[in-house]
Every structure is written in C-alpha cells, then in structure tokens.
VEXDREN-2710 file (C-alpha; in Angstrom, 1 decimal):
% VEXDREN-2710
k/r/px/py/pz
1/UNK/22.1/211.0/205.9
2/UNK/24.6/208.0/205.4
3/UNK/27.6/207.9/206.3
4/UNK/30.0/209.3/204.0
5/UNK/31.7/206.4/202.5
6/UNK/35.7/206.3/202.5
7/UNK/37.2/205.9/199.3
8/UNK/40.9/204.2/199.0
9/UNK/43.0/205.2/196.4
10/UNK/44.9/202.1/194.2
11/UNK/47.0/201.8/191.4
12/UNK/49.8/204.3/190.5
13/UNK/47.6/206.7/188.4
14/UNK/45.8/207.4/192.3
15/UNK/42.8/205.2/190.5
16/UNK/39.9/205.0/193.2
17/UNK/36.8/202.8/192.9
18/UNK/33.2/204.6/195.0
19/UNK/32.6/200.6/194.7
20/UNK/34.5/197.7/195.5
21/UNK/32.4/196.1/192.7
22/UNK/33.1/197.9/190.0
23/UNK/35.7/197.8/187.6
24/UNK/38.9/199.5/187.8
25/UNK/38.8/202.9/185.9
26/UNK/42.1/203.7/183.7
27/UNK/43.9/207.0/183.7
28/UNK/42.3/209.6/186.1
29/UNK/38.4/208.6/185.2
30/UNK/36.5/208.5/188.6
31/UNK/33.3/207.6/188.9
32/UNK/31.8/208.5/191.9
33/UNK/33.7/210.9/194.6
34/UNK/37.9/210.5/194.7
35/UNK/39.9/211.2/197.9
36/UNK/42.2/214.2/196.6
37/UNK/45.6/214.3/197.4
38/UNK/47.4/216.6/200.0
39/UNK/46.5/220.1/199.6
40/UNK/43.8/219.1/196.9
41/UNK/40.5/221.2/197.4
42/UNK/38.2/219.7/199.6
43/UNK/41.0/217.6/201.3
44/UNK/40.6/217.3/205.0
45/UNK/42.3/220.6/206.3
46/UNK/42.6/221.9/202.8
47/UNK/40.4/225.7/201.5
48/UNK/36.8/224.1/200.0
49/UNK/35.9/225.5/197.0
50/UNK/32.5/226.7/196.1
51/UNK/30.8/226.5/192.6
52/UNK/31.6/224.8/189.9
53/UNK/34.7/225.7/187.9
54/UNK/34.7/226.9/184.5
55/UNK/34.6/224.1/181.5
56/UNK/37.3/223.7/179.9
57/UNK/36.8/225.6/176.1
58/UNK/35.9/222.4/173.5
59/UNK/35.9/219.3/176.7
60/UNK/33.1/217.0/176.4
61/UNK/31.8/215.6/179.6
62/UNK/34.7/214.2/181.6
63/UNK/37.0/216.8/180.4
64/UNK/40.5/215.6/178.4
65/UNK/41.4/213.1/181.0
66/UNK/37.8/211.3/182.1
67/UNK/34.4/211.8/182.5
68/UNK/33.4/214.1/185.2
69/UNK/31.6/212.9/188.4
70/UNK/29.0/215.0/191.2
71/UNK/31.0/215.7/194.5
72/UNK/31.3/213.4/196.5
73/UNK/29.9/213.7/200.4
74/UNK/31.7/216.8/202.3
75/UNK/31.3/219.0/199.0
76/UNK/29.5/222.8/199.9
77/UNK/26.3/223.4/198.6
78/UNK/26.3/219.9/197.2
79/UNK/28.0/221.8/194.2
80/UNK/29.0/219.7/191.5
81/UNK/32.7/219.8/190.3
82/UNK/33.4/219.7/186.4
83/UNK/37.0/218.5/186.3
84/UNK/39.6/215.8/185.4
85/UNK/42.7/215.2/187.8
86/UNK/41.7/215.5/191.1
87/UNK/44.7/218.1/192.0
88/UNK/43.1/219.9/189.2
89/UNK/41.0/223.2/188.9
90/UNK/37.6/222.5/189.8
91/UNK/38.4/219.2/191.6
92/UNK/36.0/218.2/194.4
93/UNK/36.7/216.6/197.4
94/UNK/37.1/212.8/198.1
95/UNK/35.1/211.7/200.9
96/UNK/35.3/212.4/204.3
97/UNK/34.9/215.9/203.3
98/UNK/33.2/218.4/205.4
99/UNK/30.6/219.8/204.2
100/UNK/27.0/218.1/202.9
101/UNK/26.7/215.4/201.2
102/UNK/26.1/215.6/197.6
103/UNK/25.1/212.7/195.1
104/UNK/27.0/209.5/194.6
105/UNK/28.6/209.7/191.1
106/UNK/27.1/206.6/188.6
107/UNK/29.2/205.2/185.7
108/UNK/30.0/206.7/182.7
109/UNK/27.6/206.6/179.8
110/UNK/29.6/204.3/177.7
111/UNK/32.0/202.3/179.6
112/UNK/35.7/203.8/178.3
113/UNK/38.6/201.3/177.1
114/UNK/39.3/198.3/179.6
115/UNK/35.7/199.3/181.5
116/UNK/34.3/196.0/181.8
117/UNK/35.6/194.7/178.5
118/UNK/38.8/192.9/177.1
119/UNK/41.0/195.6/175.3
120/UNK/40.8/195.3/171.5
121/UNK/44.0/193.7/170.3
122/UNK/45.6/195.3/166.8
123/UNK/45.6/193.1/163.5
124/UNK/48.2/191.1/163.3
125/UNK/50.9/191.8/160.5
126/UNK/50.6/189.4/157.3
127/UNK/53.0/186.6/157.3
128/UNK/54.7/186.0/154.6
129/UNK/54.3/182.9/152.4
130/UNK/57.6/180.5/152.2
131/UNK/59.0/179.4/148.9
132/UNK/58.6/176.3/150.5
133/UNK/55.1/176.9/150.8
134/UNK/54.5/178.1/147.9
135/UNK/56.2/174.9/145.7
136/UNK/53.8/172.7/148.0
137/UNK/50.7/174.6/146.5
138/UNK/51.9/174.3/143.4
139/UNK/52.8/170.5/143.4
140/UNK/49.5/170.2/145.2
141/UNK/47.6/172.1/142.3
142/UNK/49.7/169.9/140.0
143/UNK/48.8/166.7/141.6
144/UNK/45.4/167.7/141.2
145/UNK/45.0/168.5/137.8
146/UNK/46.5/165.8/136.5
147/UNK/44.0/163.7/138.5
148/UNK/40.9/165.9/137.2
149/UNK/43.1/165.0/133.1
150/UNK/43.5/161.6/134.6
151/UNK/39.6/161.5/135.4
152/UNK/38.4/163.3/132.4
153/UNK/40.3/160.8/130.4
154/UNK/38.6/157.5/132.5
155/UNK/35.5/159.3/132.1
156/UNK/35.5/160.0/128.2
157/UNK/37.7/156.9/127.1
158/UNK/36.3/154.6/124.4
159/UNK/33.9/151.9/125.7
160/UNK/34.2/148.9/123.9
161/UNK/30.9/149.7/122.3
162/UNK/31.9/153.2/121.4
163/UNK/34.8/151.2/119.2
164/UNK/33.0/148.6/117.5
165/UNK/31.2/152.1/116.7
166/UNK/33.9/153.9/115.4
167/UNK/35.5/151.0/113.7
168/UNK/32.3/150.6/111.3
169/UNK/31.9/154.8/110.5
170/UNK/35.8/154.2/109.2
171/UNK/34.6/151.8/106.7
172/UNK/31.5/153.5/105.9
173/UNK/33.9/156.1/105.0
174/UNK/36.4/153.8/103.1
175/UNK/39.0/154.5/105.5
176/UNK/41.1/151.5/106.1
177/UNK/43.8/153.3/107.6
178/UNK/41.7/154.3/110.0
179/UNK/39.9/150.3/110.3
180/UNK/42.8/149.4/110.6
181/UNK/43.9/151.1/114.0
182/UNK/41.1/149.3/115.6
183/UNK/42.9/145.9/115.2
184/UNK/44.3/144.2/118.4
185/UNK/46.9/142.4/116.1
186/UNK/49.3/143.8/113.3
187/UNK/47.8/142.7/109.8
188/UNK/50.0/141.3/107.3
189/UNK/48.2/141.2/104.4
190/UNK/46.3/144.0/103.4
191/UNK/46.7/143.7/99.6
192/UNK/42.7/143.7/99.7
193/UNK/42.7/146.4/102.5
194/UNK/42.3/149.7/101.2
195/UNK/39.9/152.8/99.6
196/UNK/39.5/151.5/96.8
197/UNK/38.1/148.2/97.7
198/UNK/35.9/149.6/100.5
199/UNK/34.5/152.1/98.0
200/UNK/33.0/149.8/95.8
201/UNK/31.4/147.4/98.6
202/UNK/29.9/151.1/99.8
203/UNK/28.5/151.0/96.1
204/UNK/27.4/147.5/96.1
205/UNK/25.1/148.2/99.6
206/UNK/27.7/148.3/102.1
207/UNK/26.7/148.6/105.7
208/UNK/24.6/150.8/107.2
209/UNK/22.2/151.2/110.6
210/UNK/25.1/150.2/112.8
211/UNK/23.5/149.5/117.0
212/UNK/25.2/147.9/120.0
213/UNK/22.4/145.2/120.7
214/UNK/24.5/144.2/123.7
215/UNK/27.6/144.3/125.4
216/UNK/29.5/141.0/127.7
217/UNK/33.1/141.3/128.9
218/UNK/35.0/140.1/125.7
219/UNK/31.9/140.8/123.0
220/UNK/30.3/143.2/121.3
221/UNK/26.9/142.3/119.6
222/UNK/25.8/144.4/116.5
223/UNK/22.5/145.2/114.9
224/UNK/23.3/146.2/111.0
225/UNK/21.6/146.1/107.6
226/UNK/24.0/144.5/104.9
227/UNK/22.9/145.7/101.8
228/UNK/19.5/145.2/102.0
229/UNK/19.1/142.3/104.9
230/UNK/19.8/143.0/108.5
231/UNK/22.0/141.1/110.3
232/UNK/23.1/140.4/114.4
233/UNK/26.9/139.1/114.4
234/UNK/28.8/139.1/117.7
235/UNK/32.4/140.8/117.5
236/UNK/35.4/139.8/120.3
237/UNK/37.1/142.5/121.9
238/UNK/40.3/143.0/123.9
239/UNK/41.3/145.2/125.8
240/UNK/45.4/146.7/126.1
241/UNK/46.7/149.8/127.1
242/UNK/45.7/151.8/124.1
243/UNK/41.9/150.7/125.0
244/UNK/39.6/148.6/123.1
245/UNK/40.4/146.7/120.2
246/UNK/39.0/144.0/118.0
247/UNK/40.0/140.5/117.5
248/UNK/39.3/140.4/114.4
249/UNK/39.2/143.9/112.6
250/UNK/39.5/142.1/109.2
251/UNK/39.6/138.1/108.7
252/UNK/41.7/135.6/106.4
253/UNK/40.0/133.3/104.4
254/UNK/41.3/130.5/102.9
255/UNK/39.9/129.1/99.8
256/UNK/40.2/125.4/98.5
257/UNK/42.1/125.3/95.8
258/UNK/39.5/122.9/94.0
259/UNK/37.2/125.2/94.7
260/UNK/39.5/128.1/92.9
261/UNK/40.0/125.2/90.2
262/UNK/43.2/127.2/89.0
263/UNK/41.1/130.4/88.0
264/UNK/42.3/133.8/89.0
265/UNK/39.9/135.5/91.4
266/UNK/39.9/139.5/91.5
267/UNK/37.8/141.2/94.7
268/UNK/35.9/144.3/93.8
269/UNK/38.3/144.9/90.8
270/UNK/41.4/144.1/92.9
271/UNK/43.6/141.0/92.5
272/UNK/45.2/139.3/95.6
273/UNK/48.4/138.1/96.4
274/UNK/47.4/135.2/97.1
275/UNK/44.0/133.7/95.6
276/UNK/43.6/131.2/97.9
277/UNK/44.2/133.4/101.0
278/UNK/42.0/136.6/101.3
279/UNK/42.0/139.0/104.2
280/UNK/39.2/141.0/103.7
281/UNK/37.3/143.5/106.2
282/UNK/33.2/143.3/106.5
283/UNK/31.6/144.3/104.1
284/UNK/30.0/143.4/100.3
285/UNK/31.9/141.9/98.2
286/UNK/32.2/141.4/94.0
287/UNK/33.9/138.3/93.0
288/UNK/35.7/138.4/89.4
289/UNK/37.3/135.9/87.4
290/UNK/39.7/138.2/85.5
291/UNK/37.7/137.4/82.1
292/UNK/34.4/137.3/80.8
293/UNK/34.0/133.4/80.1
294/UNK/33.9/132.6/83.9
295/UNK/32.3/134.0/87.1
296/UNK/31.4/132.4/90.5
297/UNK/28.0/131.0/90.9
298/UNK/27.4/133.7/93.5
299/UNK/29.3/136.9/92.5
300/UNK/28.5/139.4/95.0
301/UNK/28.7/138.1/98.2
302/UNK/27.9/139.6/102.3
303/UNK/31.1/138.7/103.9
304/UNK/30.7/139.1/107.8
305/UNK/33.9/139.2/110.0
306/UNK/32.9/138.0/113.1
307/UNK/30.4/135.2/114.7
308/UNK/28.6/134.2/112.6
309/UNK/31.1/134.4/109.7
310/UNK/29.8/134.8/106.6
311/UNK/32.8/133.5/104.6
312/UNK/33.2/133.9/100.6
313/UNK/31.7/130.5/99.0
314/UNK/34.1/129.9/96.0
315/UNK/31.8/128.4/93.3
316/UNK/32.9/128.8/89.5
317/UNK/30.4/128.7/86.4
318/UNK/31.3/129.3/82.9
319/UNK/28.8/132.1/81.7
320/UNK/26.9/132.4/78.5
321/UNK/29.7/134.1/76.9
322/UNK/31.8/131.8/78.2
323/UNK/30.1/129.0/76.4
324/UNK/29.5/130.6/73.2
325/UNK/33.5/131.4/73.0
326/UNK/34.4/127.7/73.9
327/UNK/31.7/126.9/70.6
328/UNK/34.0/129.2/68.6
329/UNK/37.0/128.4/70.0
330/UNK/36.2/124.7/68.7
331/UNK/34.8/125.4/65.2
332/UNK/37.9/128.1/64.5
333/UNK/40.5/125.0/65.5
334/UNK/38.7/122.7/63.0
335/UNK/39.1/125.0/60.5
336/UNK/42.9/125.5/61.2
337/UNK/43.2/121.9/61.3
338/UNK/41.4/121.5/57.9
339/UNK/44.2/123.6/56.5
340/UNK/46.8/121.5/57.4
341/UNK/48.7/118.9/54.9
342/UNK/49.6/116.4/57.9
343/UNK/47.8/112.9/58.2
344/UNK/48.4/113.4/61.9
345/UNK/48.4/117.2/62.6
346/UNK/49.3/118.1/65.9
347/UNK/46.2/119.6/68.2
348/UNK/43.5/118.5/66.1
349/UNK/40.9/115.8/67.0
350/UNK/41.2/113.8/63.6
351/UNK/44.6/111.9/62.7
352/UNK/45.0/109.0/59.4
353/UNK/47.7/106.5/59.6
354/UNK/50.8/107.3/57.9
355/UNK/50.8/105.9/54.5
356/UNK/53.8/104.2/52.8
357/UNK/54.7/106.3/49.5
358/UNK/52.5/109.6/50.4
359/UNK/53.3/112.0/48.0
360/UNK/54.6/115.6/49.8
361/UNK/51.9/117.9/49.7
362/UNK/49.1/115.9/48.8
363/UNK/47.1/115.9/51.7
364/UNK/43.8/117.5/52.1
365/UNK/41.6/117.4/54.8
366/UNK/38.0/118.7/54.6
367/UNK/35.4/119.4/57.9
368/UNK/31.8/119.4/58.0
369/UNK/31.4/121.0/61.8
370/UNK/28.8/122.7/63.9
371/UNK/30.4/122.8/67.5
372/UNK/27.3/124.3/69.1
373/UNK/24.6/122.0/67.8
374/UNK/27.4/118.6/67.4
375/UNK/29.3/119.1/70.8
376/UNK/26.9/117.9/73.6
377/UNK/28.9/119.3/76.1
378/UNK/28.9/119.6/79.7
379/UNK/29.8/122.1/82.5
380/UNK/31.7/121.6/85.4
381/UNK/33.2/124.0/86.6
382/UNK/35.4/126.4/84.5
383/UNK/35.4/123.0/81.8
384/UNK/33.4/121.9/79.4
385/UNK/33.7/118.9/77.7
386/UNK/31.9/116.0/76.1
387/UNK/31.3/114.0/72.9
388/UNK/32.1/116.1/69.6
389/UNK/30.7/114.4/66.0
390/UNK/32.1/115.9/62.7
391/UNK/32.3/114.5/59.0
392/UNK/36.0/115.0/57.9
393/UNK/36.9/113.8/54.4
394/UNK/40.4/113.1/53.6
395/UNK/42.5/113.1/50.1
396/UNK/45.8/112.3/49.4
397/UNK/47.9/110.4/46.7
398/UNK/50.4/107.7/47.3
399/UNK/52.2/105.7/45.0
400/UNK/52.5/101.7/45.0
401/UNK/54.1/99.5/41.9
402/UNK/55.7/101.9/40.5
403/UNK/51.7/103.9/40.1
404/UNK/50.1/106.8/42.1
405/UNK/47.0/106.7/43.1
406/UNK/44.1/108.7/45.1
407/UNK/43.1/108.2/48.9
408/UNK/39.2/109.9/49.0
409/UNK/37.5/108.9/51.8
410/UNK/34.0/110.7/53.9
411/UNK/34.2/109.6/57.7
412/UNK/32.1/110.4/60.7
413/UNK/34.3/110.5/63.8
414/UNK/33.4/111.4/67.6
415/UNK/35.9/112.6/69.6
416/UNK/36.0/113.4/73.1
417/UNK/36.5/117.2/73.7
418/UNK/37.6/119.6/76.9
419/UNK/37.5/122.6/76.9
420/UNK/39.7/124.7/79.5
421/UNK/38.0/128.4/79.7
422/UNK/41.0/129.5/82.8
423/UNK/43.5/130.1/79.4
424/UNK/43.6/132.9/77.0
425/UNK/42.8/131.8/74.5
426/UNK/40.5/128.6/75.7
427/UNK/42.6/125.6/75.0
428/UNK/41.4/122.1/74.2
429/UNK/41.9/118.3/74.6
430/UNK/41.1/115.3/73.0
431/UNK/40.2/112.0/74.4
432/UNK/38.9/108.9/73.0
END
C-alpha cells in the first residue's frame, strides 16, 4: 500500500490541494482527502466514524458547499464520507489517518467557478453618450450628406451636350423664355424673340432630329434636319457657375442697307426694330415686305446660328402684283393729268410752254396710253423704270392782235418713267 500522502492546508477557507498540481479549489470543495481540523472525525487522536452519513434532503453531489470526495487514506472500512466542511457531519479524515486506505478523490465532474478557468466578469454598464458627442455625429452626418447632394448634383448636372439638347426642345416648343436661359450673354434685342415667331418657323418646317455628333472643350456639334434638309453646324459653349451655356443662343444680323433698298422687312409676320439689325434664334424663317407689290427673291429662308451660319440673304423683287399695280398706277396718273387745265401740270410726264395771251380755262389735254404694252420697263430691285411712249393732244386758245385763236396739236412724246413700289401708293418720276 502507498504511503498515505500528507495533505497541507492553504488559504483562509482551510482550502487543501491532494495535488500540488492542481488548481486551487474555492470555498470548502476538496477534491481528494482534506486534513480535518482539531477534533474533526478522523483527525489524529480524534473518535473515527464509521459509515457514511446521511445525505443531506435535496444536496446534489458535493452537498451545499462542494462536491463530495472518497476518504482519504486512514478512513475505516474504506467507507466513503458524503459531506461538505470538513468539521462537518459525515466529514472523513485527512490523511495520516489510521485506519486503511481508501481511494484517492479525482476532480469534480465539471470544474466549479475559478477551477482552471478565468472568472466570468459582469457586463459592463452602458455609457452614456455626451452632447458633445452627439453634435459631432450630427455635424458628421451633415458633412456627409451634403457631400452625397454635392455628388448627386456633379453627377446629374447638365453636360454641355445635354444643353445644346435642351436649348433646341425649348424652341421646338416655342419657348423663348426658356431659349433664352441658355444664353451665356444678356440679349438686348429680342423684339424678334418670342412664341409667336417661333411658332410659325415650327409651321414652316422648323427643326427636328436634334443628335450630339460630337463634343470638344468649347464646341458642341449637331446633327439636325431643317425643314426638309439635314444639316451639321458646330455650336460654342462656355461654361460659368450656373453650367453650360451657349455663345450664341440667338445671333444679330446686320443687313446692308442697299440690300434693304429702304423697304420695310417684317420676319414671320413680326416687324423689327430695327430692319437692318435682326437678332433672330435658329430656325426657318418668312421674310415680308409689309405689302403685296414686293417680296425678297428668297422668302423663306434656313437661318442657322452657329458655324456655319446661314445668315438671311436680303434680296428684293417686285412681284407680279407688284408689276401690274405699278401699270395701273401709271395709266390712272395719266388720266388725272389729262384732267388738268395747266400747260405745265405738276407730277405729270407731259408739259407745253407757257403761251403769251392763254385764255383761263382753255386748256385741254387728251392721252392715248397703254402703260403695260407702251412702258418697256425694267426691274431692279423694288423700282421699275424705263422709256414710256404716249400720244397726248393738246388744245387751247390764246389771243394775239387783238384775235383769239386755237392751239390743236397730236404729239408723240417718250418720257423716262420710275416707278418706286416701297410707297403707298407707288409714286413716280420723270426723266428725260
């Protein structure tokens, strides 16, 4: 048999250890035989107690206090003890006992609290946030949406294309308002710049099938039909701190005034402030005259703001009409200046001397005329002029020694004619 092994008591609790080796066991638990203390049963010189002592009623293995252990060597009978404490009933004696030897006690099952393991710490309490804290996270979240707004805006901000893009559905839609906005610099005149006008180059064709072809730093170039043709003009862009913007969002034009030759122009039914300036968006264009007698050699007109510029070509033609008034306007003078009892009416082509003795209202003047077939005029411009033949026959009476006698005389004269068709009514000249 070996020799019953000494066990030494440590800590205040009288903890004991059967090994060195193992861990230290907390409150009373005692693996393996303990060394009771004076007058504990089965103490040297202390009563032995046989058996086992009676369980403690609803005490799980190891009673209250611990697990219970075998008796350690010097127990009778190599009886096992049921127990806690070791003063307590049913306590067996450490060793060094008299007595046999009984089983060495093993470990526990499961290891108790602080067996071999770091004690289990409670949760700490929640700590509780700072305002100082709290207006950080808020700033912070601040900070941070206005840099997802500042993003979002970056992101979905107008390119230059998308404006060139916009700027053309606004005239599609006659707004020039809204055309307008799309201007890098103020416009001054927009007399020709509104609805009304855009409407009707939307009626004459307009613009349609509007692409970006390409895009450069400071241009835009555009794929669109123009009435009927297609055309690729190039469009400069700036850029400011309201974003993208055209140079030229609408275009002055300024018109010789020999090619205006004095007539009054009207733009699809609107009249200008000035005609020899015209600010004008892109778009189709109807070219008046203000009167039926006259109208520009090419009436409706593309104009294209932008490279290349299709600028208004201000060419003036009298019309049919035109020319058939001016025959009219001819043959009615003649007849007024038939009428008149002058030798030298004013504003008629025909004139006789004065005669010495003419008796007051004797004067008669007769006209054989056919302006369209006798006038061999020709047009330039918003005039027409050339030679005019007519028969005249004049009468009068005069007196001379103390007589009167009768002037009758049949003449063919030619006479230089110019019509003006700008005036209402046409008015006319006479040249030699």
């Amino acid at each position: 048999m070996p020799p019953a092994s000494s066990g030494t008591a440590s800590g205040p609790w009288g903890q004991a250890s059967a090994n060195p080796e193992e861990s230290t066991v907390l409150y009373g638990q005692r693996p393996g035989g303990q060394q009771g203390g004076p007058g504990a049963p089965g103490a040297p010189g202390g009563p032995q107690q046989q058996g086992s002592a009676p369980r403690p009623q609803g005490s799980g293995p190891g009673g209250p206090y611990g697990q219970s252990s075998a008796g350690g060597p010097g127990a009778p009978g190599g009886q096992a003890g049921h127990g806690g404490r070791p003063d307590g009933p049913g306590g067996q004696g450490g060793p060094g006992g008299p007595g046999g030897s009984g089983p060495q006690g093993g470990p526990p099952p499961h290891p108790p609290v602080g067996v071999g393991h770091q004690a289990i710490a409670p949760p700490p309490a929640k700590r509780k946030v700072g305002k100082g804290l709290l207006i950080g996270l808020v700033a912070g979240g601040l900070v941070l949406v206005l840099a997802i707004v500042a993003g979002a805006y970056l992101i979905f901000r107008d390119t230059k294309g998308d404006m060139v893009l916009n700027y053309f559905e606004a005239l599609q839609a006659a707004n020039a308002q809204e055309a307008m906005t799309y201007s890098a610099e103020p416009i001054t005149d927009t007399t020709l710049l509104t609805d009304e006008v855009l409407k009707r180059s939307n009626e004459l064709g307009g613009i349609s099938q509007v692409s970006i072809h390409e895009e450069s730093p400071t241009w835009v170039t555009v794929n669109l039909k123009v009435g009927n043709e297609q055309q690729r003009i190039q469009y400069k862009v700036s850029e400011g701190d309201d974003g993208w913007k055209l140079v030229d969002a609408a275009r002055t034009y300024v018109i010789p005034e020999a090619d205006l030759s004095g007539v009054d122009i009207t733009v699809n039914g609107a009249k200008p402030s000035n005609p020899a300036s015209l600010t004008l968006f892109p778009g189709i264009y109807e070219f008046g005259t203000g009167t039926p007698n006259l109208a520009w050699s090419e009436p409706v007109q593309d104009i294209m703001v932008g490279i290349p510029s299709l600028e208004p070509t201000m060419s003036v033609s009298i019309t049919d009409e035109g020319k058939q008034a001016a025959y009219t306007g001819l043959g009615e003078l003649m007849a007024e200046c038939s009428k008149t009892k002058e030798l030298q009416p004013e504003n008629c082509p025909f004139k006789a001397q004065e005669v010495p003795g003419l008796v007051p209202d004797s004067v008669q003047w007769a006209v054989d005329t056919n302006p369209e077939s006798d006038w061999r005029a020709i047009v330039d411009g918003p005039q027409m002029s050339g030679t005019y033949e007519y028969t005249v026959r004049l009468r009068f009476q005069y007196q001379t020694g103390g007589q009167t006698r009768q002037y009758d005389q049949t003449s063919r004269l030619s006479t230089n004619v110019i019509a003006d068709l700008t005036t209402d009514p046409i008015s006319y000249a006479y040249g030699r």
